[in-house]
C-alpha positions, -999 to +999 in steps of 0.1 A: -344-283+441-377-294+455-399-277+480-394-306+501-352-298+499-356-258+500-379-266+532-405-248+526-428-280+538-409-286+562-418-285+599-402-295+634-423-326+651-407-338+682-404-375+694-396-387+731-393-421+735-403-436+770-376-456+790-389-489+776-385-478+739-350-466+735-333-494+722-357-488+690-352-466+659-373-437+660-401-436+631-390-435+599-397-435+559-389-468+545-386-453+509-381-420+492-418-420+480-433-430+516-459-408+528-461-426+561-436-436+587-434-472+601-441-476+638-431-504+659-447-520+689-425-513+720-430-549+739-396-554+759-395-598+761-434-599+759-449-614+733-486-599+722-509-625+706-540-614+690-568-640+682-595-637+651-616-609+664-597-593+691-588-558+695-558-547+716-540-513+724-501-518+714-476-498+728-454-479+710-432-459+734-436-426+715-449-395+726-450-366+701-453-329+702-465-311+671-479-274+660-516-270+662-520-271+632-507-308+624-526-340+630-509-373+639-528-402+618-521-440+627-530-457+597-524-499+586-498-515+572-510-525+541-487-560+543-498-570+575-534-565+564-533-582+532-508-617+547-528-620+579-560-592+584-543-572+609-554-533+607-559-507+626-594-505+641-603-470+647-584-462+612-573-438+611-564-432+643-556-396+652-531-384+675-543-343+683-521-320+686-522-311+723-521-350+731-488-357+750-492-396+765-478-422+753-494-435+717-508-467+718-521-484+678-554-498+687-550-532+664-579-555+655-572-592+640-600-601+609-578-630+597-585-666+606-554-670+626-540-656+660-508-631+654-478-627+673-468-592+679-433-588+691-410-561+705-394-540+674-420-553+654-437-527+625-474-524+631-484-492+621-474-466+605-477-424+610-489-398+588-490-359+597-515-339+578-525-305+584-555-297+603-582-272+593-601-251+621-630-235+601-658-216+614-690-229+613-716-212+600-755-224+607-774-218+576-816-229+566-805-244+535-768-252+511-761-251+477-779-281+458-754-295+434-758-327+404-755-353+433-774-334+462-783-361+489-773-394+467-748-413+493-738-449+497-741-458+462-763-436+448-733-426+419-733-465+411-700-490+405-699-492+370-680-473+341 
């Protein structure tokens, strides 16, 4: 058996879903493999277009409650960014722990064409990743290591 099976990864994350997302499934895996769970927009019979450029706050009808020490990420879908630019704009978005409203995927439209975004519809999908709460330490000076202060590039893009 797997750690996954035995449940010694496993933790309790609870999901309400607000009066005008019941008649959808609640998140789920689409494979074995998946690391995230697809999310769907909760719409009702309005239909959400999204011109090149825009930015717009989809509801989901979810609420979640999770330990403190779990994160909530809203990440893309990486076929709906690929077939028409649609992605998450604050990626990835994250849901705290204490955060108890209803979550909302804030989606942005870089394709060349509007996008319909329907009720039921997957737009997003959720990851939960532990959080870390270190202590912070001020200090004069770190550690110098081979890259030191070398950033955006500065390791190159070749072999």
């Amino acid at each position: 058996m797997t750690e996954w099976e035995t449940g010694l990864n496993s933790i309790n994350i609870s999901i309400r879903q607000a009066n005008h997302a019941k008649h959808l499934p609640l998140p789920a895996y689409q494979t074995a493999g998946a690391a995230g769970m697809d999310i769907q927009a909760a719409l009702g019979t309005e239909i959400l277009t999204i011109a090149p450029g825009m930015r717009i706050a989809v509801p989901t009808g979810l609420h979640v409650s999770m330990p403190q020490t779990i994160e909530a990420q809203v990440r893309p879908r990486s076929g709906l960014a690929l077939k028409h630019g649609l992605t998450v704009a604050n990626a990835p978005g994250t849901i705290d722990s204490d955060y108890r409203g209803e979550i909302h995927v804030l989606l942005i439209n870089l394709g060349q064409k509007a996008i319909d975004i329907t009720d039921g519809m997957r737009i997003a999908q959720l990851i939960f990743s532990p959080v870390l709460h270190p202590e912070i330490i001020k200090s004069e000076s770190l550690d110098e290591t081979e890259r030191d202060s070398g950033g955006f590039g500065s390791t190159g893009t070749g072999r």
